[in-house]
C-alpha positions as CSV (number, residue, x, y, z in Angstrom):
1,X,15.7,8.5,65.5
2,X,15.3,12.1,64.5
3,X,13.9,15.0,66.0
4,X,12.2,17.7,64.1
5,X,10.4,20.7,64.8
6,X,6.6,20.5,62.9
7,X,5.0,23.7,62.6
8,X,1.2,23.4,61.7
9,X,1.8,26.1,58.6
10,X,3.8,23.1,57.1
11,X,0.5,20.9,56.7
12,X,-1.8,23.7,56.0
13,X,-3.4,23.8,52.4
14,X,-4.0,27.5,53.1
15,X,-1.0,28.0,52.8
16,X,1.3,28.5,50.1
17,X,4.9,27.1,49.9
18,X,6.2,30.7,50.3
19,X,4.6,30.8,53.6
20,X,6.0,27.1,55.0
21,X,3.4,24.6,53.8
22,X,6.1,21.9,53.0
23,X,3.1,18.5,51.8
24,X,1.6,18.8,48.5
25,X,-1.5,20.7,48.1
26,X,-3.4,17.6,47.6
27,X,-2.3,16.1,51.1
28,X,-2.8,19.0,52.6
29,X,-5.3,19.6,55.1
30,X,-7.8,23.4,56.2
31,X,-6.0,24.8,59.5
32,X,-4.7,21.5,61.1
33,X,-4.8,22.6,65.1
34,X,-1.8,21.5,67.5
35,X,-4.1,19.2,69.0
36,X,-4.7,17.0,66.0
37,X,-1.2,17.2,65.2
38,X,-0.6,15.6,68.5
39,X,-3.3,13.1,68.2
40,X,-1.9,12.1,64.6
41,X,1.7,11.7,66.0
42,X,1.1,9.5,69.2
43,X,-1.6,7.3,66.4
44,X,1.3,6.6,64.4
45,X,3.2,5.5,67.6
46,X,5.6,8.4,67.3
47,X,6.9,10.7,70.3
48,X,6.1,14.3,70.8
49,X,9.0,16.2,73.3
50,X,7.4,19.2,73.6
51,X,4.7,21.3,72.4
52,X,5.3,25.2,72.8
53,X,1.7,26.6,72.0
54,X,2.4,30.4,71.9
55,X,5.6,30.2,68.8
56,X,5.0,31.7,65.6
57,X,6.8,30.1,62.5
58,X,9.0,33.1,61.5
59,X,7.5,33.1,57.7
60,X,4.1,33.5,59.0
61,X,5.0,36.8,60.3
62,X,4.7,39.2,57.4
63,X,1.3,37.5,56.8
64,X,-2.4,38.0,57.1
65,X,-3.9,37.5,61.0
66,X,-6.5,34.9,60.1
67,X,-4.3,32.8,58.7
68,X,-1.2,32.5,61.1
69,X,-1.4,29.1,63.2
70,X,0.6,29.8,66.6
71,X,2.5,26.5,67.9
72,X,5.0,23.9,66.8
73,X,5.4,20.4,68.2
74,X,9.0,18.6,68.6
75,X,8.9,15.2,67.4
76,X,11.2,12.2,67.6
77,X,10.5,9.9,64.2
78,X,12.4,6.8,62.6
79,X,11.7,8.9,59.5
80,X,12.8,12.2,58.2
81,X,10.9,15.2,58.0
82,X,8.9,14.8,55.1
83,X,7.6,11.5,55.7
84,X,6.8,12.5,58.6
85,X,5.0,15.3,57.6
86,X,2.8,13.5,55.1
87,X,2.2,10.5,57.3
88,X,0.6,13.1,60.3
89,X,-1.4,14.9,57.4
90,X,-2.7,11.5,56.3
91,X,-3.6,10.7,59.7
92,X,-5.6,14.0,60.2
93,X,-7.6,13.6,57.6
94,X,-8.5,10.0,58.8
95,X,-9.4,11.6,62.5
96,X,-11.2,14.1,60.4
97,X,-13.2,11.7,58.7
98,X,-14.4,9.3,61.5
99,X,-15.4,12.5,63.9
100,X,-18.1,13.4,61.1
């Protein structure tokens, strides 16, 4: 199993690839918060290590205010990164959905 650091900015369709979104556009999702990252993680049985709330993903620094997302989340997954990354942003848009 790996572990990988997932900064919110990589899921964020605010975002442009210059600033760390790493999912396509499409799969993207608006400002994804640490806490539904979380929740999407432990739904898809995975295992968050830590969550450091106050960290700034350094290519958000040179960046406008409103749209830096503080926090990153270490998480153990059978996958690699990328899968990873668009499995949680599937998830969060099904969370998103069924809290409407």
């Amino acid at each position: 199993m790996g572990k990988f650091v997932i900064w919110p900015s990589e899921l964020d369709a605010r975002l442009s690839k210059k600033y760390g979104r790493v999912v396509s556009k499409t799969l993207a999702v608006d400002n994804p918060s640490l806490d539904e990252i979380v929740d999407a993680v432990e739904s898809l049985g995975l295992k968050v290590i830590s969550v450091e709330r106050e960290k700034l993903n350094p290519r958000l620094s040179g960046i406008d205010e409103d749209l830096r997302t503080y926090g990153m989340i270490i998480v153990e997954s059978p996958h690699g990164k990328a899968k990873t990354l668009r499995m949680i942003a599937q998830k969060i848009r099904e969370l998103r959905k069924r809290r409407r």
